[in-house]
Predicted model as a PDB file, atoms N, CA, C, CB and O in Angstrom, pLDDT in the B-factor column:
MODEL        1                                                                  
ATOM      1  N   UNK A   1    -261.432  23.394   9.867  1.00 84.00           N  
ATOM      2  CA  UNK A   1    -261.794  22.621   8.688  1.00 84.00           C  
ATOM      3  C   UNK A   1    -261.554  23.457   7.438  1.00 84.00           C  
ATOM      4  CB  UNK A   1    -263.267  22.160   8.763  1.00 84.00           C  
ATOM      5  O   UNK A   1    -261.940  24.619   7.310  1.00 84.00           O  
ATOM      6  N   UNK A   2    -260.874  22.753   6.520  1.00 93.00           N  
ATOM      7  CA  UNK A   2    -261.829  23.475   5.060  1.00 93.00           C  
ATOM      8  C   UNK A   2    -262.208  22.885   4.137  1.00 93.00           C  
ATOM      9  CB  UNK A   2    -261.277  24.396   4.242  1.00 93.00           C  
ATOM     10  O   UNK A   2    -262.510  21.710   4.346  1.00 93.00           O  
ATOM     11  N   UNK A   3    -262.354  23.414   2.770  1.00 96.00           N  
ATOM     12  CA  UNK A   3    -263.575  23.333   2.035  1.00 96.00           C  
ATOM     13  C   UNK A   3    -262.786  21.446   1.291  1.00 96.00           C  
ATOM     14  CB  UNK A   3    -263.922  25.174   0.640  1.00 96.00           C  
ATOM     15  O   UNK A   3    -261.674  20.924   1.383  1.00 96.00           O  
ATOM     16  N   UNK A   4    -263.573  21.191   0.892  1.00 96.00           N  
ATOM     17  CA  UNK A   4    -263.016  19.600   0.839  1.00 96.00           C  
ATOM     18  C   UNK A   4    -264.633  19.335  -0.594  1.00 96.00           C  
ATOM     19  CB  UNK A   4    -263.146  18.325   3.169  1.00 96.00           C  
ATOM     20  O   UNK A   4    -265.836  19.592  -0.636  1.00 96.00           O  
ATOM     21  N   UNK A   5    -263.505  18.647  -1.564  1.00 97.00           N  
ATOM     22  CA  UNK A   5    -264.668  17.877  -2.475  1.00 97.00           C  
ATOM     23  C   UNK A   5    -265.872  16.630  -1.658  1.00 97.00           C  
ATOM     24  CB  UNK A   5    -263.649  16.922  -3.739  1.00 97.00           C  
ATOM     25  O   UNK A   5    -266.121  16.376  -0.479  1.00 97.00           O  
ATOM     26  N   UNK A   6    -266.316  16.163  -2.796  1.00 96.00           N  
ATOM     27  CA  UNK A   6    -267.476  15.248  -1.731  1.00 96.00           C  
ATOM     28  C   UNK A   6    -266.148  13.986  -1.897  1.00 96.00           C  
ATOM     29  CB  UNK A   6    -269.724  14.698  -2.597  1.00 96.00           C  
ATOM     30  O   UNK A   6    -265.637  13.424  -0.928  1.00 96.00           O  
ATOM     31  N   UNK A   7    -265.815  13.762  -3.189  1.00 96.00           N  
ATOM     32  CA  UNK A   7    -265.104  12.461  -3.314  1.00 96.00           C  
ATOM     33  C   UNK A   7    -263.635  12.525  -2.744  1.00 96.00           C  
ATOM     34  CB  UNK A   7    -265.068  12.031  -4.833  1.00 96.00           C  
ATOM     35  O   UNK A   7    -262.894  11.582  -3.019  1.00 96.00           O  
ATOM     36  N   UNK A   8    -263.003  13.884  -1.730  1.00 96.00           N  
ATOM     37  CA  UNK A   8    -262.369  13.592  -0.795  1.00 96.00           C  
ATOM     38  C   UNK A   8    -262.835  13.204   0.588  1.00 96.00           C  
ATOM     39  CB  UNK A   8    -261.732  14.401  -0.788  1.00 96.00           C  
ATOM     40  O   UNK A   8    -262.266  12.541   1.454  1.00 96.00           O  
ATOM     41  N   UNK A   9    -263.596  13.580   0.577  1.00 96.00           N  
ATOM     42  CA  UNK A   9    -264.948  13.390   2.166  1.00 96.00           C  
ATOM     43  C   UNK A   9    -265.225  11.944   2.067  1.00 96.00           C  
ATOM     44  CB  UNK A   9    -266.916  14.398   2.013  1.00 96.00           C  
ATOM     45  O   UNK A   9    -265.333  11.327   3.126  1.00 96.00           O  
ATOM     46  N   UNK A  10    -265.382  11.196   0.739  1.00 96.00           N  
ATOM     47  CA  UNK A  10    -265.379   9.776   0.695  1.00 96.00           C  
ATOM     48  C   UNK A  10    -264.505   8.876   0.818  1.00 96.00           C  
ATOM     49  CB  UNK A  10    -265.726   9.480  -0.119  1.00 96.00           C  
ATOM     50  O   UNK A  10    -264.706   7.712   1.166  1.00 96.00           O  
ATOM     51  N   UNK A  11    -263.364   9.438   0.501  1.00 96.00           N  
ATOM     52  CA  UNK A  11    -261.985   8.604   0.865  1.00 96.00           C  
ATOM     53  C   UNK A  11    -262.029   8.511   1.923  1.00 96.00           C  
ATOM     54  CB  UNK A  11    -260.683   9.041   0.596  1.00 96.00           C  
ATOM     55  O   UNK A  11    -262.277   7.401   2.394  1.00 96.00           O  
ATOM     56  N   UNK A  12    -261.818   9.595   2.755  1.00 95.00           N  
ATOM     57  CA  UNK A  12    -261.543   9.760   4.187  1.00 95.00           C  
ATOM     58  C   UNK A  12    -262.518   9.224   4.776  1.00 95.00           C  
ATOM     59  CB  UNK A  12    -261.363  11.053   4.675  1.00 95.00           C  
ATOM     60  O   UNK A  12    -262.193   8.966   5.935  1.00 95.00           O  
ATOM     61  N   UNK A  13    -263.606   8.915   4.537  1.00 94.00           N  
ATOM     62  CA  UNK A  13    -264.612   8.052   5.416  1.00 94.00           C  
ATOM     63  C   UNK A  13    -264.767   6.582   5.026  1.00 94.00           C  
ATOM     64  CB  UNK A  13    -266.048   8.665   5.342  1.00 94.00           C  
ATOM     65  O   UNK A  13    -265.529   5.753   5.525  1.00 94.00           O  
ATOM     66  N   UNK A  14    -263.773   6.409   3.902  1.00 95.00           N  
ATOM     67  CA  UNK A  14    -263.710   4.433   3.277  1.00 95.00           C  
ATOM     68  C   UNK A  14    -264.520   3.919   2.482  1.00 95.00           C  
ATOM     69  CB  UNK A  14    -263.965   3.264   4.306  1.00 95.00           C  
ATOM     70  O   UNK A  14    -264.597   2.696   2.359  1.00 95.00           O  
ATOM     71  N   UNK A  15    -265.440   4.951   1.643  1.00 96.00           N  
ATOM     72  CA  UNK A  15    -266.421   4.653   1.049  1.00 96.00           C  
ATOM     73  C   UNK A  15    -266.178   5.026  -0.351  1.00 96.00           C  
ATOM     74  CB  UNK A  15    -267.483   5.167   1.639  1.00 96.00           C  
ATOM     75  O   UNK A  15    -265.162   5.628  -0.699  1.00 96.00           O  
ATOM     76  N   UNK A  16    -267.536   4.505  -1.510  1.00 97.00           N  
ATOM     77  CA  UNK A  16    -267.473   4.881  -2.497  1.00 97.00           C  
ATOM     78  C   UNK A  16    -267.927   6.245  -2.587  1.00 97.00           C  
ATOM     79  CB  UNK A  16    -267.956   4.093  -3.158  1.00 97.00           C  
ATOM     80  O   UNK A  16    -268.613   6.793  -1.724  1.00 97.00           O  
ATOM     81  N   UNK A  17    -267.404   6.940  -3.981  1.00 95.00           N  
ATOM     82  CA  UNK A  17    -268.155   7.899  -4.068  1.00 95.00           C  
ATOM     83  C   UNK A  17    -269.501   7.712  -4.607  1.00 95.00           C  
ATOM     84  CB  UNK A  17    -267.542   8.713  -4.660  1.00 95.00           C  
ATOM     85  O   UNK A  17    -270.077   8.680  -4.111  1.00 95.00           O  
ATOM     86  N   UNK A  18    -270.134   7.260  -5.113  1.00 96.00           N  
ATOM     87  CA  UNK A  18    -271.521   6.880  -5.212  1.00 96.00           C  
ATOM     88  C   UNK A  18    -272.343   6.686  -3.852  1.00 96.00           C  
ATOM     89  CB  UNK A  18    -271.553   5.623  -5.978  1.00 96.00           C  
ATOM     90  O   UNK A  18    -273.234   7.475  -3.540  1.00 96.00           O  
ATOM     91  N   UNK A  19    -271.972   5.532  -3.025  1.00 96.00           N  
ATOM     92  CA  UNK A  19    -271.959   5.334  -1.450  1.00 96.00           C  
ATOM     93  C   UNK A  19    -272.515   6.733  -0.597  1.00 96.00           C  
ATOM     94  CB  UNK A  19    -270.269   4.982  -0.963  1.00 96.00           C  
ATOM     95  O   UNK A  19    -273.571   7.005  -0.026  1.00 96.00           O  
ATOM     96  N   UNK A  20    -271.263   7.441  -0.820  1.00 95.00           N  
ATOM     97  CA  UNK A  20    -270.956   8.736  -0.055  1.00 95.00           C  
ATOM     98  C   UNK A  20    -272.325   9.875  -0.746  1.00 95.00           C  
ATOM     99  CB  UNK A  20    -269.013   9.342  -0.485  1.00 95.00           C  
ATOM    100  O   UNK A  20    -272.927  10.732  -0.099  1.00 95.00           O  
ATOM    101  N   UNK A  21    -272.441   9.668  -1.616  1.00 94.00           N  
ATOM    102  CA  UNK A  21    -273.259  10.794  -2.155  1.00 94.00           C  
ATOM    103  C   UNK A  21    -275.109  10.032  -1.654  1.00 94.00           C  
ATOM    104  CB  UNK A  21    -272.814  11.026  -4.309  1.00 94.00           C  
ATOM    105  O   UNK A  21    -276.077  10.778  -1.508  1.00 94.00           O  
ATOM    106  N   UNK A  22    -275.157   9.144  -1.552  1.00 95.00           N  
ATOM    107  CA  UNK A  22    -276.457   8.623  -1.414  1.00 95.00           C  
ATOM    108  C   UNK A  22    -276.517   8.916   0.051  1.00 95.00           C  
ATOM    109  CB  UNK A  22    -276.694   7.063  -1.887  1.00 95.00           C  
ATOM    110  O   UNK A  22    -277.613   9.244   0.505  1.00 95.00           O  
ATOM    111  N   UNK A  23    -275.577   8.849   0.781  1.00 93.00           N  
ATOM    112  CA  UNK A  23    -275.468   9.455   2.253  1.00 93.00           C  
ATOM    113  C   UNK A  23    -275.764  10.771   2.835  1.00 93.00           C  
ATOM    114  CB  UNK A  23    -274.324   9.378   2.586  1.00 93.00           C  
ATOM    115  O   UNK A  23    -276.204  11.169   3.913  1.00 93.00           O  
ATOM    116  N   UNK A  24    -275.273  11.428   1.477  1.00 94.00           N  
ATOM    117  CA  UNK A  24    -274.967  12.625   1.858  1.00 94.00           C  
ATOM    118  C   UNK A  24    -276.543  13.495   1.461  1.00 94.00           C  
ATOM    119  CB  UNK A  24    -273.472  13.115   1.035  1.00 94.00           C  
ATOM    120  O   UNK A  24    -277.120  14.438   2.001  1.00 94.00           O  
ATOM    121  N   UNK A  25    -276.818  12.735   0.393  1.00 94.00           N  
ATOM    122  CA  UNK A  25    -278.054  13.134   0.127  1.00 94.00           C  
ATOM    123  C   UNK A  25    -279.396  12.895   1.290  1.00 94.00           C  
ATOM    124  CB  UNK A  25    -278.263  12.443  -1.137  1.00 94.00           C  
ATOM    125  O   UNK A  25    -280.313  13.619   1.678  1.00 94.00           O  
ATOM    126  N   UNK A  26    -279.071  11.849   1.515  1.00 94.00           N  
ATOM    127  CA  UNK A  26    -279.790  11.786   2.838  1.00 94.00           C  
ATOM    128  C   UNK A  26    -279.986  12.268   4.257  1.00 94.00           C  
ATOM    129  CB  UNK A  26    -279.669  11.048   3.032  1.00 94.00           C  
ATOM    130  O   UNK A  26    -280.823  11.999   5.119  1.00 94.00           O  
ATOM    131  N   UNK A  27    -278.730  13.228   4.203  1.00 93.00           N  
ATOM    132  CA  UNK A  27    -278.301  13.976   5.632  1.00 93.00           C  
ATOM    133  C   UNK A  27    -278.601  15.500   5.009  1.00 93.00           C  
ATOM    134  CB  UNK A  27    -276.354  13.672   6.270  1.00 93.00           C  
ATOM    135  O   UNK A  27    -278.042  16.227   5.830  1.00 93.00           O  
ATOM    136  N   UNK A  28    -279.122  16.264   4.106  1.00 94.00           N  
ATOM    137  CA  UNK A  28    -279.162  17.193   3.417  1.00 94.00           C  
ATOM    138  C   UNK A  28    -280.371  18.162   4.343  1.00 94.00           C  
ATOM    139  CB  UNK A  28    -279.422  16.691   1.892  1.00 94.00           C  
ATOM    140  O   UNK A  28    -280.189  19.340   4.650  1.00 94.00           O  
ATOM    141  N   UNK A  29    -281.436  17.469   4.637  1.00 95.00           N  
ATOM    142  CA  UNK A  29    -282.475  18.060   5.620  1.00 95.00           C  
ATOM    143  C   UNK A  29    -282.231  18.178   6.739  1.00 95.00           C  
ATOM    144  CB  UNK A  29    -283.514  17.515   5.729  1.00 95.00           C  
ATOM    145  O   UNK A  29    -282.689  19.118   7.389  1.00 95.00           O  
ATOM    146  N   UNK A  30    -281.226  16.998   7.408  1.00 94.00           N  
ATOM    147  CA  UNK A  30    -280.680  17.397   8.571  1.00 94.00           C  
ATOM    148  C   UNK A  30    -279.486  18.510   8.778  1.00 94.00           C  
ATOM    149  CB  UNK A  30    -280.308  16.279   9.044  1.00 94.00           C  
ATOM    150  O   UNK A  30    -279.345  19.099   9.850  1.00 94.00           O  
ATOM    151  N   UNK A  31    -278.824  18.687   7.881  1.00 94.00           N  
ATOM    152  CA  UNK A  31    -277.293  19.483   7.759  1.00 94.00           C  
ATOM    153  C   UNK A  31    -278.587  20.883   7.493  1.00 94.00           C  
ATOM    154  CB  UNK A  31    -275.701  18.850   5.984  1.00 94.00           C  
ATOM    155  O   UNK A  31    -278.236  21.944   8.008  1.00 94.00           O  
ATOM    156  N   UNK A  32    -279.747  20.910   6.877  1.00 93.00           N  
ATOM    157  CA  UNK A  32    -279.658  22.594   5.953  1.00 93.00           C  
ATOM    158  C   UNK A  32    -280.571  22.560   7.549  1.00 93.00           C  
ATOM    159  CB  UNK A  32    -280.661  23.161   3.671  1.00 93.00           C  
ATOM    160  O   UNK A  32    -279.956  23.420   8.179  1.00 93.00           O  
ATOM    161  N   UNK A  33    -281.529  22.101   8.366  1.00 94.00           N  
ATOM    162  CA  UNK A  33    -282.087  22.283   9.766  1.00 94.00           C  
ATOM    163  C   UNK A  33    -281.298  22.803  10.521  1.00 94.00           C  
ATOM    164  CB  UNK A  33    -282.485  21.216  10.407  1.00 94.00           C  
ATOM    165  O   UNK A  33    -281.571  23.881  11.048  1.00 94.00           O  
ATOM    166  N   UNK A  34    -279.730  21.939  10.830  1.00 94.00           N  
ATOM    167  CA  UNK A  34    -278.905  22.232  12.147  1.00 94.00           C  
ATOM    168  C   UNK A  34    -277.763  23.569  11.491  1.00 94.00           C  
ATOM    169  CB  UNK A  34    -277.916  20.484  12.803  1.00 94.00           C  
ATOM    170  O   UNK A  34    -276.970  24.142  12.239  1.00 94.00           O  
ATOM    171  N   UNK A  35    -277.845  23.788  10.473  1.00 93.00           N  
ATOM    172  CA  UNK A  35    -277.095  24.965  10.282  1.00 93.00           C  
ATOM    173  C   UNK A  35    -277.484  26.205   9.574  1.00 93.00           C  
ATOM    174  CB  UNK A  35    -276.112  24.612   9.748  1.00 93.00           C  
ATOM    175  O   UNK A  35    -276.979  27.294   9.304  1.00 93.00           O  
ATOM    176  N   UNK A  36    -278.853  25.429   9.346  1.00 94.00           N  
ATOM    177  CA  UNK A  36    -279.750  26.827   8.862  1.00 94.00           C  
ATOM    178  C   UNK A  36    -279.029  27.264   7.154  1.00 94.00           C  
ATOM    179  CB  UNK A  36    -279.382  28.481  10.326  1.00 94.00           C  
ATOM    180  O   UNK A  36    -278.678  28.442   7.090  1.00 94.00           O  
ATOM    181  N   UNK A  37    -278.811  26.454   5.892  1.00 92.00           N  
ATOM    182  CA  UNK A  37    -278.201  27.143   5.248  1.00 92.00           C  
ATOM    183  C   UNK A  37    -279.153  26.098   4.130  1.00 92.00           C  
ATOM    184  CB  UNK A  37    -276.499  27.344   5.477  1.00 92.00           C  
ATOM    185  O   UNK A  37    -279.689  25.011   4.343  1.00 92.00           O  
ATOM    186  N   UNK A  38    -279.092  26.938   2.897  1.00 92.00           N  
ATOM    187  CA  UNK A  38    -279.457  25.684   1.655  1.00 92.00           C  
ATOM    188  C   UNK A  38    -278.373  25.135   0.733  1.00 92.00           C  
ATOM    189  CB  UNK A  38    -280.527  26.250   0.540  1.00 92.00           C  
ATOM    190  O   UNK A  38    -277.608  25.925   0.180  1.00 92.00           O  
ATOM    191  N   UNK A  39    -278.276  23.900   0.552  1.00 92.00           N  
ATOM    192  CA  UNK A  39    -277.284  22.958   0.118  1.00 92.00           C  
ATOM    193  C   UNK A  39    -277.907  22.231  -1.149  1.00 92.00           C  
ATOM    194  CB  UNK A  39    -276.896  21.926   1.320  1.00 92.00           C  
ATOM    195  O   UNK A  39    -279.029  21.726  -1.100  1.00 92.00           O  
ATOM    196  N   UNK A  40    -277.093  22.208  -2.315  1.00 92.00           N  
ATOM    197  CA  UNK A  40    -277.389  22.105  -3.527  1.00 92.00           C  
ATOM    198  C   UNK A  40    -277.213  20.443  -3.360  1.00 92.00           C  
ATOM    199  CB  UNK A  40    -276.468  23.041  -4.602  1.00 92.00           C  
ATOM    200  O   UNK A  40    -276.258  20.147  -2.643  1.00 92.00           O  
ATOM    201  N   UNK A  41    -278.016  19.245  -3.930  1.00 91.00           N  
ATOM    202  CA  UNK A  41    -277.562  18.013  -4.026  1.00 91.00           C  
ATOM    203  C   UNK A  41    -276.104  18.150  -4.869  1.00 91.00           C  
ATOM    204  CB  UNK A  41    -278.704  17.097  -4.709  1.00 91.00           C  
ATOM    205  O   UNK A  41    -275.169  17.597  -4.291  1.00 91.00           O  
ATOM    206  N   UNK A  42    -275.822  18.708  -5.959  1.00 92.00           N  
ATOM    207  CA  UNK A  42    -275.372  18.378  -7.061  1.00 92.00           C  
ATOM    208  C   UNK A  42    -273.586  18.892  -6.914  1.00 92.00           C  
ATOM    209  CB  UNK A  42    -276.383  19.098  -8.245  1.00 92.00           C  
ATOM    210  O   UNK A  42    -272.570  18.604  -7.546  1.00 92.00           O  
ATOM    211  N   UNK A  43    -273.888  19.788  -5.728  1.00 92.00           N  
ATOM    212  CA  UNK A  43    -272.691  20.009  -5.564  1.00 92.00           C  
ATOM    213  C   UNK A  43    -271.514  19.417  -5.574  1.00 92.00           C  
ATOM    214  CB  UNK A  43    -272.702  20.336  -4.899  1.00 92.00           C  
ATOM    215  O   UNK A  43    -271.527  18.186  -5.553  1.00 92.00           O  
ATOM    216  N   UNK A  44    -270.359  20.038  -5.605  1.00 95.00           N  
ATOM    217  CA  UNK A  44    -269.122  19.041  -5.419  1.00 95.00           C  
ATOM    218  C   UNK A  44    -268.150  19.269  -4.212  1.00 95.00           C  
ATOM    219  CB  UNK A  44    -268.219  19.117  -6.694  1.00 95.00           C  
ATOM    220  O   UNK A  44    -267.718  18.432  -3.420  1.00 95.00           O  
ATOM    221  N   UNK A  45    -267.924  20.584  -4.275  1.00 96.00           N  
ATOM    222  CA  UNK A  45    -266.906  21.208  -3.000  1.00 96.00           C  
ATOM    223  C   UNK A  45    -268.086  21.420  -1.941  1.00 96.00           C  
ATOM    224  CB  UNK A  45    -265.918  22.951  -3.403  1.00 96.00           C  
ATOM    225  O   UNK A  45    -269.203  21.924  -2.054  1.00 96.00           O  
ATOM    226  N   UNK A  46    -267.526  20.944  -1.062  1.00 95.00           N  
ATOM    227  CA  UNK A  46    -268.294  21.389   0.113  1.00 95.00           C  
ATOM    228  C   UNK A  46    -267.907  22.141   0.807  1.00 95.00           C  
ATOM    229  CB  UNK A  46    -268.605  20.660   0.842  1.00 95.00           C  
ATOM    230  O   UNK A  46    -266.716  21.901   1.003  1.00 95.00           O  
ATOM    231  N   UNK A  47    -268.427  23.484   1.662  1.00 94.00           N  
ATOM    232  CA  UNK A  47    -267.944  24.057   2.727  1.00 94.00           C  
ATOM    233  C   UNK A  47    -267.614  23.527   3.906  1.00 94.00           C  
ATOM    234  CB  UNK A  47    -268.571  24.795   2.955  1.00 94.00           C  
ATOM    235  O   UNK A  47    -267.913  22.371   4.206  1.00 94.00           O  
ATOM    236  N   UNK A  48    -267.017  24.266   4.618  1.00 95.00           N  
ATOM    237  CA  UNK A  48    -265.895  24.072   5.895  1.00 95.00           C  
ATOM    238  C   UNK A  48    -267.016  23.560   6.786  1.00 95.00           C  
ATOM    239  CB  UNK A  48    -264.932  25.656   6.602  1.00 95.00           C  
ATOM    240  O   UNK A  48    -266.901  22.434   7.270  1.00 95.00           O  
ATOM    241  N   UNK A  49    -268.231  24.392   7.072  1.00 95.00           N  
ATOM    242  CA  UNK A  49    -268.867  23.764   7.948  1.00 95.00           C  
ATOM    243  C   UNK A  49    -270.228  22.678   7.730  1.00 95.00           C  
ATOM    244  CB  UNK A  49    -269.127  24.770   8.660  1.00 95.00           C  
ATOM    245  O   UNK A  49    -271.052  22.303   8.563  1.00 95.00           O  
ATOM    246  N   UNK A  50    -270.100  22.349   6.283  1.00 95.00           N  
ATOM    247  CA  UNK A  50    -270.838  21.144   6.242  1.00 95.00           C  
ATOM    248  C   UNK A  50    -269.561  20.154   6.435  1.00 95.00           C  
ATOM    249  CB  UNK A  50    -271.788  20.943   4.793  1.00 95.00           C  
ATOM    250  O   UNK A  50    -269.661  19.211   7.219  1.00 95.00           O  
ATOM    251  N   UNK A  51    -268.380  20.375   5.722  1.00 95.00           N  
ATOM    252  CA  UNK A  51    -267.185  19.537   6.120  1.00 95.00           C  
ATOM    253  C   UNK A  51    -267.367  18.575   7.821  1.00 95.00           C  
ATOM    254  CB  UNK A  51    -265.800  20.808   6.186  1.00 95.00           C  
ATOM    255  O   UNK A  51    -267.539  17.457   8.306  1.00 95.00           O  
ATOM    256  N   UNK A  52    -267.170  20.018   8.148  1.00 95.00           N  
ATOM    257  CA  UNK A  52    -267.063  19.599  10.245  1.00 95.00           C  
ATOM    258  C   UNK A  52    -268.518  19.161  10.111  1.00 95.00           C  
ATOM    259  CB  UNK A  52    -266.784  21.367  11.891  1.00 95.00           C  
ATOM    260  O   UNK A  52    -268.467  18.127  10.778  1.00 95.00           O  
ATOM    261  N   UNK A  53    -269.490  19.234   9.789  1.00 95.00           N  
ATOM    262  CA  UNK A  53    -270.497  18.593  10.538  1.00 95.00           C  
ATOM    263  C   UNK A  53    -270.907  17.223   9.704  1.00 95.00           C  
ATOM    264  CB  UNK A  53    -271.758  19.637  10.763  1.00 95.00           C  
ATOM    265  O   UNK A  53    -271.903  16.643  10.136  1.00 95.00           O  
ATOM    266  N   UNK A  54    -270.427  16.803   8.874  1.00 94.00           N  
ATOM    267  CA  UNK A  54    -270.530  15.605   8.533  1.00 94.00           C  
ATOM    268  C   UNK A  54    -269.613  14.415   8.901  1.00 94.00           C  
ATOM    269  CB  UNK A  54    -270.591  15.728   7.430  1.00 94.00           C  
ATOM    270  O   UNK A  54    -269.803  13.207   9.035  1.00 94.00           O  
ATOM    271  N   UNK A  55    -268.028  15.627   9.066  1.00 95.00           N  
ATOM    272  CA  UNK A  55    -267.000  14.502  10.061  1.00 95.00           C  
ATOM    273  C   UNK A  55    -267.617  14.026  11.591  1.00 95.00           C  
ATOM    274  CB  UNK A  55    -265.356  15.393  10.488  1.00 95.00           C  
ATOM    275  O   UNK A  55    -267.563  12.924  12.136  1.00 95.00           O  
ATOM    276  N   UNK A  56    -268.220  15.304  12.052  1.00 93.00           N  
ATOM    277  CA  UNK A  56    -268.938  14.929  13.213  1.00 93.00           C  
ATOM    278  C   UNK A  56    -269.840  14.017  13.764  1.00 93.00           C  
ATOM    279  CB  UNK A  56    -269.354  15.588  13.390  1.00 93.00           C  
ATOM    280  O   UNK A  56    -269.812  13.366  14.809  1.00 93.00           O  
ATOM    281  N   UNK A  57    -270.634  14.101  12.865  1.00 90.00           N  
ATOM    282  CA  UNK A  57    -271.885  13.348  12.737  1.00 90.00           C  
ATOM    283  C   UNK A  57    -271.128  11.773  12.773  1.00 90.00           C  
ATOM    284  CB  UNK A  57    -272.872  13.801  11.165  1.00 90.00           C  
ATOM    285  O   UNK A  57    -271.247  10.991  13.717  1.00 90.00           O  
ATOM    286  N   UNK A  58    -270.569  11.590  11.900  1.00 89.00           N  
ATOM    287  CA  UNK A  58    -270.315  10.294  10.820  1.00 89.00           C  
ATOM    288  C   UNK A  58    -268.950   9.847  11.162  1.00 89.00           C  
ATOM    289  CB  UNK A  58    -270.368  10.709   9.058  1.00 89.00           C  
ATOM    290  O   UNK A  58    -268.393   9.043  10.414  1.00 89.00           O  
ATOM    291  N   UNK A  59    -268.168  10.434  12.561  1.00 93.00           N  
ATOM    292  CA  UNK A  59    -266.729  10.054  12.972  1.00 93.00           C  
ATOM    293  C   UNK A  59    -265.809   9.674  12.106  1.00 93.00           C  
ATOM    294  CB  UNK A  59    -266.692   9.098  13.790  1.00 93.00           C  
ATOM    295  O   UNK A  59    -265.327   8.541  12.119  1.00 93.00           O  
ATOM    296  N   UNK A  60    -265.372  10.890  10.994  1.00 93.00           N  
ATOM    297  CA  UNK A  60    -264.811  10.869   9.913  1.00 93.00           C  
ATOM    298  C   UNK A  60    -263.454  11.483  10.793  1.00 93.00           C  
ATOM    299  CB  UNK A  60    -265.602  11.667   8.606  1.00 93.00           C  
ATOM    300  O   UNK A  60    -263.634  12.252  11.737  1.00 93.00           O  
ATOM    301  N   UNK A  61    -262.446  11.163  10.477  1.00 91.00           N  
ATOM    302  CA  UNK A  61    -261.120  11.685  11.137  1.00 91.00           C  
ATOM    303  C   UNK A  61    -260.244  12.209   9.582  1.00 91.00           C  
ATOM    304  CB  UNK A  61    -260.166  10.160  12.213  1.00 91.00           C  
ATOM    305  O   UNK A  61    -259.747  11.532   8.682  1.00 91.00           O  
ATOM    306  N   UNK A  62    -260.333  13.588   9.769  1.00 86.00           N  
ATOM    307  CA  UNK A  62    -259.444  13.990   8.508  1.00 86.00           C  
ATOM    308  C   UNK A  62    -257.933  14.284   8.597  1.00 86.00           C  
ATOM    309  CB  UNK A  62    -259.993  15.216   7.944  1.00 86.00           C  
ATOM    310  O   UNK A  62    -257.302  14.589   7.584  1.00 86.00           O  
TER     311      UNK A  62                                                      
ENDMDL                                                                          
END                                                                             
């Protein structure tokens, strides 16, 4: 994987970016639990392995 904006992570999953971010905000306790890391809401680029674990989660095919 690598590092990928949120509003490319939204294309690739068919959604809005607004959509995508209310999602993403909502998976934020689960992603910083299963990988042990702290994740800014406000961010924009995401890392490689929130990347893979949100394609994972959410059967995003990049």
């Amino acid at each position: 994987m690598k590092r990928m904006l949120k509003s490319e992570l939204a294309q690739a999953a068919g959604v809005s970016d607004r959509t995508f971010s209310r999602w993403f905000n909502s998976m934020i306790p689960h992603m910083e639990q299963d990988l042990h890391i702290t994740i800014n809401r406000k961010t924009r680029l995401l890392s490689p392995n929130v990347v893979k674990w949100v394609c994972e989660k959410y059967c995003i095919e990049i």
